[in-house]
C-alpha positions as CSV (number, residue, x, y, z in Angstrom):
1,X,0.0,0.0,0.0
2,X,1.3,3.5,-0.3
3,X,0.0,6.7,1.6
4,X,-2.8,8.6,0.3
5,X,-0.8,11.8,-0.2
6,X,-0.9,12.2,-4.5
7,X,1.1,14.4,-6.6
8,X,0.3,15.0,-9.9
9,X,2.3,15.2,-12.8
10,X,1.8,17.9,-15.6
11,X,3.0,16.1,-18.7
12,X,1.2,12.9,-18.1
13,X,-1.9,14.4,-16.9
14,X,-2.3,16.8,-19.2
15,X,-1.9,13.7,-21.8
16,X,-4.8,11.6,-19.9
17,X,-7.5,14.6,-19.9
18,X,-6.9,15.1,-23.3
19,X,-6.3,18.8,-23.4
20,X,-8.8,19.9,-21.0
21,X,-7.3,22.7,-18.6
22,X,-6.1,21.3,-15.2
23,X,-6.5,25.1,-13.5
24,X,-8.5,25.6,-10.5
25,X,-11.9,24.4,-10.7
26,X,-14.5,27.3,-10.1
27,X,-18.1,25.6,-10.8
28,X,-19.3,23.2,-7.9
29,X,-19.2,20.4,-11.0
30,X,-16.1,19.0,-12.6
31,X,-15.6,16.3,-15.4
32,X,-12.6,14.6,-16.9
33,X,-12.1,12.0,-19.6
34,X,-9.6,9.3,-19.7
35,X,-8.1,7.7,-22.9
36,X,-10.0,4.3,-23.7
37,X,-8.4,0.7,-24.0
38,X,-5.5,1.6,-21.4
39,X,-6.3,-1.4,-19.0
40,X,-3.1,-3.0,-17.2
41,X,-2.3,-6.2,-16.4
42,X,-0.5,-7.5,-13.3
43,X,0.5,-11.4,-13.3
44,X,3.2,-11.9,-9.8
45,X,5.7,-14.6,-9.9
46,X,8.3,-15.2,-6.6
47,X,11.4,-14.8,-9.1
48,X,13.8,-13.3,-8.5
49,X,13.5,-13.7,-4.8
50,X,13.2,-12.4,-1.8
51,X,10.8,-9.9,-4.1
52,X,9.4,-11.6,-7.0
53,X,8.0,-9.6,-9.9
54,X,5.3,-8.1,-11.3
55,X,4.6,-8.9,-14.9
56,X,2.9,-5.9,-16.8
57,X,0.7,-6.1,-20.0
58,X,-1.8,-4.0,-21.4
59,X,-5.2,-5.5,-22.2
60,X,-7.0,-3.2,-24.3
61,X,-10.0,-5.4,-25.5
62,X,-11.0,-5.3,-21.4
63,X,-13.9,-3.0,-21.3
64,X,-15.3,-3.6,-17.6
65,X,-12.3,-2.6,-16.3
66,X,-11.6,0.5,-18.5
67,X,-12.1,4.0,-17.3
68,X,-13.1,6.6,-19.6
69,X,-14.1,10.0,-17.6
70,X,-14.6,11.5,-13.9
71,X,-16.9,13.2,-12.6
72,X,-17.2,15.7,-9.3
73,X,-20.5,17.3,-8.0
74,X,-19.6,19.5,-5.0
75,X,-22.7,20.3,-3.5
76,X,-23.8,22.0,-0.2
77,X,-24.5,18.8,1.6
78,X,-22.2,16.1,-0.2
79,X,-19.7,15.3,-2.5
80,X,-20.4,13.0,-5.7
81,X,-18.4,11.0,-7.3
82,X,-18.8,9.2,-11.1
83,X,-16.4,6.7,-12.7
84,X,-17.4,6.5,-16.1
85,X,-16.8,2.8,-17.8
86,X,-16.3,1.6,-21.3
87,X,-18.4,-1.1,-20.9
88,X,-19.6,-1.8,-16.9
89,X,-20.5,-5.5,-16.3
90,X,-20.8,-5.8,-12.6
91,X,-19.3,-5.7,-9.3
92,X,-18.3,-9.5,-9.0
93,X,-14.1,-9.7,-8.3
94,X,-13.7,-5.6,-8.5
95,X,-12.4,-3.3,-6.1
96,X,-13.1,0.1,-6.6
97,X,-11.1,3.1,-4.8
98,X,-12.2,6.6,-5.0
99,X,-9.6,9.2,-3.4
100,X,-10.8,12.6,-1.9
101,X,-8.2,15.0,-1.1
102,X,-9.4,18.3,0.9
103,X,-8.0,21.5,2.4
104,X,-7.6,19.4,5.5
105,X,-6.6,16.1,4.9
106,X,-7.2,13.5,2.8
107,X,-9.4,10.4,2.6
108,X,-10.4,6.9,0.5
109,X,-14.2,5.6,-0.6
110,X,-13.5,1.9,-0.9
111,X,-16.5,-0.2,-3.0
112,X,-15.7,-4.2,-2.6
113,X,-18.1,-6.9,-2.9
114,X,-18.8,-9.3,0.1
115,X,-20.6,-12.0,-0.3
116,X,-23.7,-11.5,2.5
117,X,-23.7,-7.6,2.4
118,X,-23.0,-7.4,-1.8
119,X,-21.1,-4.0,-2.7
120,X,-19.8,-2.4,0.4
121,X,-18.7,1.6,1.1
122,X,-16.2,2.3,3.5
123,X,-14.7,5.7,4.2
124,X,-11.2,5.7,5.4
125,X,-9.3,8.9,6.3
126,X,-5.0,9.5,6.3
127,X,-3.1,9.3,9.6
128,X,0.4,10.0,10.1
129,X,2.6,8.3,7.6
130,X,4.9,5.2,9.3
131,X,8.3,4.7,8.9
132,X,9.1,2.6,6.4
133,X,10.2,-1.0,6.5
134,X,12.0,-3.6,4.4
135,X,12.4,-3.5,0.7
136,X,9.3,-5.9,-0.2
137,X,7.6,-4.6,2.8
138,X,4.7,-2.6,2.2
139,X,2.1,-0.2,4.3
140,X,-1.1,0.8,4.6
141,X,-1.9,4.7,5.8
142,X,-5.4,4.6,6.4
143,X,-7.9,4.2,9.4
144,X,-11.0,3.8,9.2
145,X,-13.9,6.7,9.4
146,X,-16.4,6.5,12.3
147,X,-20.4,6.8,11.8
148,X,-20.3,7.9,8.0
149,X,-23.3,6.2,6.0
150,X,-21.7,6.3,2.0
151,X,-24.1,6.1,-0.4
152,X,-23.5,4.0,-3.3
153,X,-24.6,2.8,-7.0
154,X,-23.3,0.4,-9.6
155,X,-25.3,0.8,-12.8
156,X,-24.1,-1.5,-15.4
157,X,-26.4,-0.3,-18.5
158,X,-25.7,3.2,-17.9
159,X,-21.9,2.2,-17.3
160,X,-21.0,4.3,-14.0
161,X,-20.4,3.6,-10.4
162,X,-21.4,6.8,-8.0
163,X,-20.6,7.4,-4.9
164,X,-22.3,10.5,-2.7
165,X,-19.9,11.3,0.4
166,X,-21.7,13.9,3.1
167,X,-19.3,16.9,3.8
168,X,-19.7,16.7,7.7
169,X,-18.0,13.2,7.1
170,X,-15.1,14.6,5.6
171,X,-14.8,18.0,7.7
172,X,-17.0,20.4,5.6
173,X,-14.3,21.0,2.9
174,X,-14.0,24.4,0.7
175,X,-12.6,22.4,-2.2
176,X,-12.1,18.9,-3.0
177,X,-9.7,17.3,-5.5
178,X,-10.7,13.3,-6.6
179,X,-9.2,10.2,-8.3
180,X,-10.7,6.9,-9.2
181,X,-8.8,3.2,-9.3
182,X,-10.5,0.1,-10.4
183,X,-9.0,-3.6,-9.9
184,X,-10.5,-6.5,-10.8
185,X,-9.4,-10.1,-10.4
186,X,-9.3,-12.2,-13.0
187,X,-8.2,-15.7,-12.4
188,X,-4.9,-15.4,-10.9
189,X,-4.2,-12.0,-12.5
190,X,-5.3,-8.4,-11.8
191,X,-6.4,-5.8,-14.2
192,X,-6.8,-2.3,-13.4
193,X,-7.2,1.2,-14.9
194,X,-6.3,4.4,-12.9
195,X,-8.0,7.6,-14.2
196,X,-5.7,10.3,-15.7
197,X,-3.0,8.0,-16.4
198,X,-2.2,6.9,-19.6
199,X,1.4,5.2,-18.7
200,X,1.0,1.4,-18.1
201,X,1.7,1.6,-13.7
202,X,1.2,-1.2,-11.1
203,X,-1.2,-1.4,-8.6
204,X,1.2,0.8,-6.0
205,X,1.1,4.0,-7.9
206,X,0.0,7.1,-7.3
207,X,-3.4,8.1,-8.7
208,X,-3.5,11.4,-10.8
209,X,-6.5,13.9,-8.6
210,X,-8.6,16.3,-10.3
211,X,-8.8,20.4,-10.2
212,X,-9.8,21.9,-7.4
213,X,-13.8,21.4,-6.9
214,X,-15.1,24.3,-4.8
215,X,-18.2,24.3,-2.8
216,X,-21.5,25.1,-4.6
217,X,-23.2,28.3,-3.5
């Protein structure tokens, strides 16, 4: 895992939102595309030891997987988020991660599937970051967020997943900045698409964030 502090990255991002400005967002609404057919694939094998190796492909015909746009409503009362898919088929083997950074701090929406509750919405929020530890170690930054009811929708035919965060949950925010991760097991592999990014990464890097999404009036 890797903290929930993001940079961005002019060149690439300005690549991935295909010419659309990356200043300051005034409007309480925000939208960005991401290039199509950009799906990576992760296959781990234990050579060379004591790390192994992640394998990376690109698997363009994978539509489920494939993000093509962003969208941030920044209301009065909540902040909604919409990953836009090329071709939505579900919620089975996925793991969807929506990132929310703030004037404060910053914080994660995680959708998974379990098996009695069906698709689940946690809120998580970033503590300090730990020291680090070996070099195949890895670390998680993120706690859990107390009494916080997400909202949540996964509409296949219209291909979007939404998410609708209240503001008190994540400390009445002037402006918000968002990114969007999908991962999705298939078979022993993973596939995933990061919005904003169209480099082929791993499941460890950093997700590109939005503008600036200021409070509606």
């Amino acid at each position: 895992m890797r903290p929930l502090e993001r940079t961005l990255t002019s060149a690439t991002l300005a690549a991935a939102l295909l010419a659309l400005s990356t200043a300051t967002a005034h409007a309480d609404r925000w939208w960005g595309r991401d290039a199509a057919r950009d799906v990576t694939q992760l296959t781990f094998t234990t050579e060379p030891p004591p790390c192994g190796t992640w394998d990376v492909t690109t698997q363009p015909q994978d539509t489920s997987t494939d993000l093509v746009g962003l969208t941030v409503d920044h209301g009065r009362d909540d902040v909604v988020l919409r990953a836009h898919y090329r071709g939505l088929t579900g919620f089975a083997d996925r793991h969807v991660t929506f990132t929310l950074a703030t004037d404060d701090r910053d914080f994660e929406v995680d959708l998974s599937h379990q098996r009695r509750r069906g698709v689940v919405a946690e809120l998580w929020s970033a503590p300090t970051q730990p020291e680090p530890g070996g070099a195949c170690d890895t670390y998680s930054t993120i706690q859990m967020g107390g009494g916080c009811e997400i909202t949540k929708q996964v509409l296949p035919a219209r291909d979007v997943v939404v998410v609708s965060v209240p503001r008190d949950c994540i400390g009445d925010p002037r402006w918000v900045r968002a990114g969007v991760r999908d991962q999705r097991a298939v078979g022993t592999r993973v596939r995933t698409d990061v919005w904003g990014r169209p480099d082929i990464g791993t499941i460890f890097d950093d997700e590109p964030l939005t503008p600036r999404v200021r409070r509606s009036r």
